[in-house]
C-alpha positions in Angstrom: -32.3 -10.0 -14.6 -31.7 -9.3 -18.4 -32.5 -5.6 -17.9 -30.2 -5.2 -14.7 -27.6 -6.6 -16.5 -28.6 -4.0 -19.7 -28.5 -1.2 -17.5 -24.7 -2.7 -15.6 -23.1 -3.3 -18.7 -24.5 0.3 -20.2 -23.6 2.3 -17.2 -20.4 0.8 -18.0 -19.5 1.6 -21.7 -21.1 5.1 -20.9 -17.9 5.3 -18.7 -15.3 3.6 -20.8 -16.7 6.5 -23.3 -16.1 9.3 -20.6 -12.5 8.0 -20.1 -11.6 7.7 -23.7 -13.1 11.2 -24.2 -11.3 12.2 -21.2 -7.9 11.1 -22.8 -8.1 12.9 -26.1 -9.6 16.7 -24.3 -7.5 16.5 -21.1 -4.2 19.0 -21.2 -1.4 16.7 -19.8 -0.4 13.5 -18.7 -1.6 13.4 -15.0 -5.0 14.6 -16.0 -5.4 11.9 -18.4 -4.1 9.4 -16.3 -7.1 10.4 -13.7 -9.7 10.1 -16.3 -8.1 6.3 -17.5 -7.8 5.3 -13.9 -11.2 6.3 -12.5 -13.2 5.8 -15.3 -11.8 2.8 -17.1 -11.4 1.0 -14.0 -15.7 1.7 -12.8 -16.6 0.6 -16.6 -14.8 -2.2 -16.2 -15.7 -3.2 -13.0 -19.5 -2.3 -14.0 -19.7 -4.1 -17.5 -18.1 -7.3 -15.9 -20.7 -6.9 -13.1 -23.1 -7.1 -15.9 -21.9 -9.8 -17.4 -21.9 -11.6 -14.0 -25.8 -10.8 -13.5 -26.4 -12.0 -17.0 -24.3 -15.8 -16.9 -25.9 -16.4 -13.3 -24.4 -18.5 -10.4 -22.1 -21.0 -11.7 -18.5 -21.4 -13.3 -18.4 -18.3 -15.7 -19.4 -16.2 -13.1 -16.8 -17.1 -11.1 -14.5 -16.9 -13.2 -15.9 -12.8 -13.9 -16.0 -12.5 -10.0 -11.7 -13.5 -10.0 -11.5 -11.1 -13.2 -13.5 -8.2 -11.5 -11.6 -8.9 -8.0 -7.8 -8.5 -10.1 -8.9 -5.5 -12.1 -10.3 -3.6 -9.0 -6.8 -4.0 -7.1 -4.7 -4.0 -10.2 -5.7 -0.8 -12.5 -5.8 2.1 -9.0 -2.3 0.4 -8.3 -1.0 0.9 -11.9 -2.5 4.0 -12.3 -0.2 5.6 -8.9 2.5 3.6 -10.1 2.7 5.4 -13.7 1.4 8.8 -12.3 4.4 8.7 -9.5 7.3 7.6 -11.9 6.2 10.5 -14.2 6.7 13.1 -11.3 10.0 11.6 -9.9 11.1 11.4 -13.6 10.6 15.2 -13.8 7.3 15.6 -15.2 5.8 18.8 -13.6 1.5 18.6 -13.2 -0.3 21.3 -15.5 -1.3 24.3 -14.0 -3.0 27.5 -15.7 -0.6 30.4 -16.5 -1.3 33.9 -16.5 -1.0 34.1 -20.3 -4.1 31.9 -20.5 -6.2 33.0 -18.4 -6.1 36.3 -19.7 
């Protein structure tokens, strides 16, 4: 159990680190709001599963389990809600000019 939860909570800050890398290399906003919103919200989701495996059934697990149920629903619903005010606000998405690719 103790190496299941290892491996959940490590699979996990590997992807937190992949977002946060994702953040500071990405070119503009909408790309770094994909890498926060898939990445952050699977890390999440995977070192909470972790910590689940690791407490066992009883009242802190549950608690987890009501944690990991509001972060799965609330962080893809955030994520669309930032990334669509940012394009009705006027924000246009990146897209590779002929200057660069030159």
């Amino acid at each position: 159990m103790t190496f299941l939860a290892a491996a959940l909570m490590l699979a996990g800050f590997f992807l937190l680190l992949v977002g946060t890398i994702g953040v500071l290399r990405l070119p503009d906003f909408f790309t770094r709001l994909h890498a926060v919103g898939k990445c952050d919200t699977l890390g999440l989701l995977l070192f909470i599963a972790g910590l689940m495996v690791y407490e066992g059934l009883g009242l802190v697990a549950s608690k987890l389990l009501l944690i990991w149920i509001f972060l799965a629903i609330a962080n893809p619903t955030a994520t669309h809600i930032f990334s669509r005010a940012a394009y009705r606000a006027g924000l246009k998405p990146w897209t590779r000019s002929k200057e660069e690719s030159s």
